[in-house]
C-alpha positions in Angstrom: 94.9 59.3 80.1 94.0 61.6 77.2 94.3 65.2 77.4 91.1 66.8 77.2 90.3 69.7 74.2 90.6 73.1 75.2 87.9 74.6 77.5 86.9 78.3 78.8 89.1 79.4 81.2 88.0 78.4 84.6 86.2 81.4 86.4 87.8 81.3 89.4 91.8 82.4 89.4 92.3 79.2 92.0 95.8 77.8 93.2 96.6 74.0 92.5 98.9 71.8 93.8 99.8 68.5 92.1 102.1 66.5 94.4 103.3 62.8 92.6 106.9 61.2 92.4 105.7 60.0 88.7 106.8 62.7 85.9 104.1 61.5 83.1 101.3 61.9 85.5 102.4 65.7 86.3 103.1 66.7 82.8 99.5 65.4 81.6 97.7 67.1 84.8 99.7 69.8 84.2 99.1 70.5 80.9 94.9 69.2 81.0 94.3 71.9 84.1 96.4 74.7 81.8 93.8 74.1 79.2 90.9 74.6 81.9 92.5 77.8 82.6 94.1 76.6 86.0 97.3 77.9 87.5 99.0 74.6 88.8 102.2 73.7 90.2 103.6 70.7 90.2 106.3 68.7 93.1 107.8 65.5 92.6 107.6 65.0 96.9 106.0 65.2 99.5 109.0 67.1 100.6 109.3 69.6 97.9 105.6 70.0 98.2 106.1 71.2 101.5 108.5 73.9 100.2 106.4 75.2 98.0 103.7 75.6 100.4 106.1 77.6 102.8 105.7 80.1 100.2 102.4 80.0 99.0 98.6 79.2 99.8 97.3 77.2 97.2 93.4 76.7 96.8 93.6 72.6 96.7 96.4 70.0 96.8 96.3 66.8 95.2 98.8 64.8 96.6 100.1 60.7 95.8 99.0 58.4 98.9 102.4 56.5 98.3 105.2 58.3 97.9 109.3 57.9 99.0 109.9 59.8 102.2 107.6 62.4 103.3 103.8 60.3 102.5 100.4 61.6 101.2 99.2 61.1 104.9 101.7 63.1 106.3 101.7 65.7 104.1 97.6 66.2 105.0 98.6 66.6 108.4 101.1 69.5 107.5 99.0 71.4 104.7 96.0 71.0 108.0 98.4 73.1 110.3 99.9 74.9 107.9 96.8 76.3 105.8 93.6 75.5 107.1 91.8 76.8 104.3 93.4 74.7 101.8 91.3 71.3 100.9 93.8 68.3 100.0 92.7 65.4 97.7 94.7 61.7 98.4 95.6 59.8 94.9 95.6 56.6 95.2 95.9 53.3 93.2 93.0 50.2 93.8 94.4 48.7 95.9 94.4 51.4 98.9 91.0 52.4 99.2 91.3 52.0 102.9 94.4 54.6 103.3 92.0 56.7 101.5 89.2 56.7 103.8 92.2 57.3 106.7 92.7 60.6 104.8 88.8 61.4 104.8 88.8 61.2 108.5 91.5 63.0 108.9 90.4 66.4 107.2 90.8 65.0 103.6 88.7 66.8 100.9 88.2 63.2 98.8 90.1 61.0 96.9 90.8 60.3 93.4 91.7 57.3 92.0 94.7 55.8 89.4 94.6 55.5 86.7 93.2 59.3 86.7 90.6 60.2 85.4 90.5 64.1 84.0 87.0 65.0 84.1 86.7 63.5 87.3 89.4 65.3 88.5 88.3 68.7 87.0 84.9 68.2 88.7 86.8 67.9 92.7 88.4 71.3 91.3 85.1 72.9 90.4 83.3 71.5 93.7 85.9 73.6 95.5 86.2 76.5 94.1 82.7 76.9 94.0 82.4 76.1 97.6 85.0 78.8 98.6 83.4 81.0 95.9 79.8 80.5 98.0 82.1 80.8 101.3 83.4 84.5 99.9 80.1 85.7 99.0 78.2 84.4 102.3 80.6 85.8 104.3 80.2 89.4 102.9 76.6 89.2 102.6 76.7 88.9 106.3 78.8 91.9 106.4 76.5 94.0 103.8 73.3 92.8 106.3 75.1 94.1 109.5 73.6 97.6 108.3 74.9 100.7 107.1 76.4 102.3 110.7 79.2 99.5 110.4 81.8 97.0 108.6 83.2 94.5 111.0 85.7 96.4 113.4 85.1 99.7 111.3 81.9 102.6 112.3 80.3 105.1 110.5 77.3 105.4 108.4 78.7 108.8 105.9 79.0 108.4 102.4 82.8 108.1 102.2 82.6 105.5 105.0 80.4 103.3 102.8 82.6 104.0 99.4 85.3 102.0 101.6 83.0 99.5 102.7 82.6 98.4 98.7 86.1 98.9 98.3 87.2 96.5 100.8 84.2 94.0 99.7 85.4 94.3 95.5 89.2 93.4 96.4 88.3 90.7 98.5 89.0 88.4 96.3 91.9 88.8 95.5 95.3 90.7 97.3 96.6 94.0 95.9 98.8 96.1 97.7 96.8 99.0 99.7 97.3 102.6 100.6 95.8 103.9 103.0 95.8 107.8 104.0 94.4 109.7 107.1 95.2 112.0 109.5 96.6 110.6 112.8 93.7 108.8 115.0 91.7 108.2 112.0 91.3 104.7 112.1 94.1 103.1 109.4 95.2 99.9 111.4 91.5 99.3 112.2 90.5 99.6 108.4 93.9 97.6 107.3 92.9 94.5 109.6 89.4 94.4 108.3 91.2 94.0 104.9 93.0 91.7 106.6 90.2 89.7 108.2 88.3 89.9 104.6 90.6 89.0 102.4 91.4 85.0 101.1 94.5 85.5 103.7 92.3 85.6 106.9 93.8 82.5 107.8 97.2 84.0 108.1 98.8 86.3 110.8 98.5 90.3 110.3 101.4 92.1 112.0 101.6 95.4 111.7 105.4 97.7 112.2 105.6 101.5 112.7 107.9 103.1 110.5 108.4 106.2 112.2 109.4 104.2 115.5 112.3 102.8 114.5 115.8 103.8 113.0 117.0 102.7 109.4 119.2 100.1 110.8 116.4 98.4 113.4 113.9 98.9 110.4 115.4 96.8 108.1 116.1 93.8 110.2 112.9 94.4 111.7 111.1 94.0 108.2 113.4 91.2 106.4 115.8 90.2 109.3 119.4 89.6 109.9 121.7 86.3 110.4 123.8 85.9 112.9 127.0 88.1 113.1 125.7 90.4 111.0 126.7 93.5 113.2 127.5 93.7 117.2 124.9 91.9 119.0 123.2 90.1 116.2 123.9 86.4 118.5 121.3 84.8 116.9 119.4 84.5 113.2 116.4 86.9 113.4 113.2 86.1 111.0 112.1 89.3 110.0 108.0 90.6 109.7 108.2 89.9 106.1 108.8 86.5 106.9 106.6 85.9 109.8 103.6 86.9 107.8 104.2 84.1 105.5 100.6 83.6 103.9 99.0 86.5 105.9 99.8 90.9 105.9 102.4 93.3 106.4 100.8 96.6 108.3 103.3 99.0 107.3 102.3 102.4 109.4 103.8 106.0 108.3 105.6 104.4 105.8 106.1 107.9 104.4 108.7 107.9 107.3 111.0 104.9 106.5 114.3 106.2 105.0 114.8 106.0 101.3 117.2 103.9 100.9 115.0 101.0 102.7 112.3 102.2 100.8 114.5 100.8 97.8 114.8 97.9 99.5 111.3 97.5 99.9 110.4 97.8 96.4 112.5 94.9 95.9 110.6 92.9 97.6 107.3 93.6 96.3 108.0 93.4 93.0 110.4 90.0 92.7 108.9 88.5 96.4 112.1 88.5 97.5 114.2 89.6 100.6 117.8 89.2 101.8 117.7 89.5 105.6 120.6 91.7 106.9 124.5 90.0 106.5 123.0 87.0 104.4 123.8 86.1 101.1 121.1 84.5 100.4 117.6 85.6 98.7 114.0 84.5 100.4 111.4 84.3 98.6 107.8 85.8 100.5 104.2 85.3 100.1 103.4 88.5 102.1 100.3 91.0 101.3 101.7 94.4 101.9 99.4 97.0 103.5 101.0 100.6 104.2 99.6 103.7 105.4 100.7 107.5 105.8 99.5 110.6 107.8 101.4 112.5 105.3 99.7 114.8 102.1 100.8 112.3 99.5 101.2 115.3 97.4 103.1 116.7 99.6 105.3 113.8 100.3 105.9 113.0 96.9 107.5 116.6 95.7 109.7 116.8 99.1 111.3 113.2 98.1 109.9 111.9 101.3 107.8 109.2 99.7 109.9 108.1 96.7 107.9 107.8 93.6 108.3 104.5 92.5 107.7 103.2 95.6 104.1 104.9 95.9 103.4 104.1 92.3 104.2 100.4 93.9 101.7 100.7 97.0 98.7 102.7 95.4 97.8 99.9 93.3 94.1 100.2 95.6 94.2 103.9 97.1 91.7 104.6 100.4 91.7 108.0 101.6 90.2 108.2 105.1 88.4 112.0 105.9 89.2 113.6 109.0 86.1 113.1 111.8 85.3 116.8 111.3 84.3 116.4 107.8 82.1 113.3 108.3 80.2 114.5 111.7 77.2 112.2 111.2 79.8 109.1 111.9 79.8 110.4 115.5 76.8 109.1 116.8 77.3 105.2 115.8 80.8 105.6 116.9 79.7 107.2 120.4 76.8 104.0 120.7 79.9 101.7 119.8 82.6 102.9 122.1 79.9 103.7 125.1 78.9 99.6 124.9 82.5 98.5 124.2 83.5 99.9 127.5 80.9 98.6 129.4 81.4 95.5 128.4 85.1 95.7 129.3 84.1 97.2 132.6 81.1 95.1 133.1 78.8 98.2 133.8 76.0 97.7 132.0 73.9 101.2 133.4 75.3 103.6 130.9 72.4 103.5 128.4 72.6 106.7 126.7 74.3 110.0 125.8 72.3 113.2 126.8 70.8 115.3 123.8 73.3 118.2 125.2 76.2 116.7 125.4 75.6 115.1 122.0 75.4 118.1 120.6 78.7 119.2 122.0 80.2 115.9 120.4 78.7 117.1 117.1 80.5 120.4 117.3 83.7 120.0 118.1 86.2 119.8 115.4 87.8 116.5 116.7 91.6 117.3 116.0 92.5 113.7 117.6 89.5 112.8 114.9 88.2 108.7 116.3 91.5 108.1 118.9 90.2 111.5 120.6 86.3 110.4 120.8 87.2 107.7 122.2 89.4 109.1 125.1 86.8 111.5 125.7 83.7 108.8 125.9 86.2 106.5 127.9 86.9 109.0 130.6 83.3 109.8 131.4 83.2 105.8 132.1 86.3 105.9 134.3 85.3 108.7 136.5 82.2 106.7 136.8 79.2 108.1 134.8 75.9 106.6 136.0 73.2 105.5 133.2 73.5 109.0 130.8 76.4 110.6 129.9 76.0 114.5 130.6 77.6 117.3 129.6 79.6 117.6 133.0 80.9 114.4 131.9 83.0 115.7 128.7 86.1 116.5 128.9 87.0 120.6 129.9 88.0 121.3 126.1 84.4 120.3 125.2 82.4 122.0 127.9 83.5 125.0 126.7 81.8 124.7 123.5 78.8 125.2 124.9 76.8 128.5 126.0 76.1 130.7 123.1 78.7 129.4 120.7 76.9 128.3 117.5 79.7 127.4 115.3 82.7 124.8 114.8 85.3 126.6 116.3 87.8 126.2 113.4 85.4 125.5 110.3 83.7 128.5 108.5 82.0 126.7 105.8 78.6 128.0 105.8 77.2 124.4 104.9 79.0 122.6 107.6 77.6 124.5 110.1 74.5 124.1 109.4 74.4 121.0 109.4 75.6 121.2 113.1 73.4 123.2 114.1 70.6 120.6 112.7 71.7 117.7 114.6 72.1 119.7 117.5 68.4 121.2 117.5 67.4 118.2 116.7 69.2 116.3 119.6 68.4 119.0 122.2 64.1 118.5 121.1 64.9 114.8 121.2 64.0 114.4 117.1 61.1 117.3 117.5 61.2 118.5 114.4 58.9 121.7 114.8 60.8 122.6 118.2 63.7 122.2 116.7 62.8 124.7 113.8 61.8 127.1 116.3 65.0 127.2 118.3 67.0 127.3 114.7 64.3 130.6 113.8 63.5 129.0 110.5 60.0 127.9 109.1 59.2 123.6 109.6 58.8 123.4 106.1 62.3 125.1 105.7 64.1 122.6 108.4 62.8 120.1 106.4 63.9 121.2 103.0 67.5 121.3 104.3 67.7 118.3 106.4 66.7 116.5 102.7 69.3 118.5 100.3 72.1 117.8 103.6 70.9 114.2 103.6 70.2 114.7 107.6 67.7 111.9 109.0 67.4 110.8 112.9 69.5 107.5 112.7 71.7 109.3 114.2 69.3 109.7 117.1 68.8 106.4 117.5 71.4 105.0 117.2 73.7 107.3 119.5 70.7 106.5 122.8 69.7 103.1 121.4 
């Protein structure tokens, strides 16, 4: 074998895995696929292969058909449960061209034969990446073509709403630590398992741990675990969340909350990948994607010592700030048409078609303090009392009834702008989209209604798509 001259660096930042008992072999792969601007590391088993992917999720393995102990067959099946994701190419000499077939059939990616030859074996590396490169971008165009009123699990068609749509699509790729921040019922678990589901860790488990819930001592062996004996009651080794989501994401909620000196501790193990579980002596290493999230004004947090520095300079390596329902009101409507067919379909009561004009324009008022966790109690009551095909007014809850009468204006929000706005949608919901009734119960001129609903960006989507 002759190592090839030095190339551009390969485009794709993918994860290799050489797996051969013979030393030559790995130092020439190893230094050829550095050349090609691969990262690549290398096991001398099948059993230290397995290690190693305990820890990580590589892109492809190559892996020795014959090997002592733990066989290139064998180790198939494990990467197969392990990482599903993860393509596996046998190596194998002449004379086992049958074995080789075996591993096809069983999930195998395809098979390179000994002596090895490079460009061949750069070419099954550039097949695969460029397959899971077409994969990535596929699967987000599908996302992109679902339309602007939604991302997967997350609704709303506002301007900030699709700023975090591009955000989530540009770091899908690859797996920086997030922080999130919203006000409570906002929507940050939601938004942390679309991450989650769109990230090159899909395949692995998302847990999520409230920080607030718990005190310091259950929060740490929550989070990295404890051995047995470690304090009264500890019977038993416990593997902690950082653990469990080996390959997949940490939801850390109100992390603001978690005591400082486990926020130390916590540090630690995003910066070196490492955790000692409570009473152990020994260090862990984690392949964990860390997700956190805070009610708090960061601000705020950071000058009181709450959130230590450090640690937030840590976690805001991609920042997502989530506005309050209030300031985003034209959200509303998608997420009213969402929640009023997600509960029928749960209750299997198909008959609720639509929302009347009225009581939409009650919805577009209020100020939401419970922001998307409140609109949804509110739209879900109407279906458990037993609304029949249009939710009406009588069907809100009491706090939003009495919002109605001659009350023009957000009860808590002065802003000249904002209520207009309001007061659009809701003339324009009460005259079903009428634009010239609508300018007559506002007392403005059509040709003014129209000027504003441009310069606030105001068009009957929302309409639509809240009685659709």
């Amino acid at each position: 074998m002759k190592v090839g001259d030095r190339k551009d660096p390969a485009p794709y930042n993918a994860r290799i895995l050489f797996v051969d008992d013979e030393r030559e072999i790995l130092d020439t792969v190893e230094e050829y696929l550095a050349r090609q601007g691969y990262s690549v590391a290398l096991a001398r088993s099948g059993t230290e292969a397995l290690k190693l992917l305990s820890q990580e999720q590589f892109d492809v393995v190559f892996t020795d058909l014959n090997m002592p102990g733990l066989g290139g067959l064998d180790l198939l099946k494990a990467v197969r449960k392990m990482h599903s994701e993860t393509e596996v190419v046998i190596v194998t000499g002449y004379g086992s061209i049958e074995s080789a077939i075996k591993a096809l059939k069983l999930g195998g990616y395809d098979y390179l034969q000994k002596p090895i030859n490079l460009e061949r074996l750069k070419l099954l590396i550039d097949r695969i990446v460029e397959k899971k490169r077409l994969k990535e971008e596929n699967l987000h165009l599908r996302y992109r073509l679902k339309g602007r009123y939604r991302y997967d699990e997350i609704i709303g068609l506002s301007p900030v709403m699709q700023e975090i749509y591009e955000i989530i699509d540009r770091i899908s790729m690859s797996d920086p630590t997030v922080l999130i921040q919203g006000e409570s019922g906002t929507g940050k678990e939601v938004i942390a398992r679309v991450i989650h589901k769109n990230s090159s860790r899909r395949a692995g488990p998302f847990v999520s741990i409230n920080c607030g819930a718990l005190v310091e001592g259950l929060l740490e062996t929550e989070l990295f675990g404890h051995v047995k004996g470690a304090f009264t009651g500890a019977i038993r080794n416990k593997e902690g969340l950082m653990k469990a989501a080996q390959g997949g994401t940490v939801f850390l909620d109100e992390v603001a909350e978690m005591p400082s000196s486990l926020q130390v501790k916590l540090l630690r193990a995003l910066q070196e990948r490492k955790i000692r579980p409570v009473g152990d002596t020994r260090e862990l290493h984690v392949d964990t994607r860390v997700i956190a999230a805070t009610n708090e004004d960061i601000n705020e947090a950071l000058n009181s010592g709450k959130l230590r520095r450090d640690l937030y300079y840590r976690l805001n390596v991609v920042f997502i700030h989530i506005p309050p329902l209030r300031e985003r009101k034209e959200d509303i409507p998608p997420l009213v048409n969402h929640f009023m067919r997600q509960f029928a379909e749960r209750s299997k009561r198909h008959v609720v078609k639509k929302i009347s004009p009225e009581a939409l324009g009650l919805l577009l008022e209020y100020d939401w303090p419970g922001n998307v966790r409140e609109l949804e109690n509110a739209l879900e009551r109407a279906f458990v009392l037993g609304v029949e095909e249009t939710i009406g007014v009588d069907d809100l809850p009491p706090v939003l009834r009495g919002l109605g009468g001659d009350v023009n204006v957000s009860a808590r929000n002065y802003r000249l702008k904002d209520n207009e706005i309001v007061l659009i949608k809701r003339a324009l919901a009460e005259t079903g989209g009428n634009k010239a009734e609508a300018s007559r119960l506002l007392g403005i001129n059509l040709s003014t209604l129209y000027r504003k609903m441009a310069r606030y960006d105001i068009s009957q989507d929302f309409l639509q798509n809240a009685n659709s």
